[in-house]
Phi, psi and omega in degrees: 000022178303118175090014163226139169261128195266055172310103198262107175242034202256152194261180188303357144328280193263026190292347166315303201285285134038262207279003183258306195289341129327276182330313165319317196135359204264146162260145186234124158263119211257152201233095202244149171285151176308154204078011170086136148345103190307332199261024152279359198263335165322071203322179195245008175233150192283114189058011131118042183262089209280101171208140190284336172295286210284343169338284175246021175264300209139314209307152173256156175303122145280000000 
């Protein structure tokens, strides 16, 4: 996606959505309301249980 630019006004909903069209190659530009983004305050583990499976499923560590 090298040569499209992104406007990202999306709430911590969409930070995945993003962060793959980053990936892809799109520049993104993120756009936070004043006072910042609700979602820095967002540990980087699904209940702060650091395993990389629930990051971004949910799923919890067996």
């Amino acid at each position: 996606m090298a040569g499209y630019r992104v406007l990202d006004l999306a709430d911590e909903k969409g930070l995945l959505c993003a962060k793959i069209l980053s990936d892809l190659g799109a520049d993104v530009i993120k756009v936070e309301r004043p006072g910042g983004d609700p979602a820095r305050n967002i540990g980087p583990f699904h209940k702060d249980i650091p395993h990389p499976r629930g990051a971004f499923t949910g799923s919890s560590p067996t």
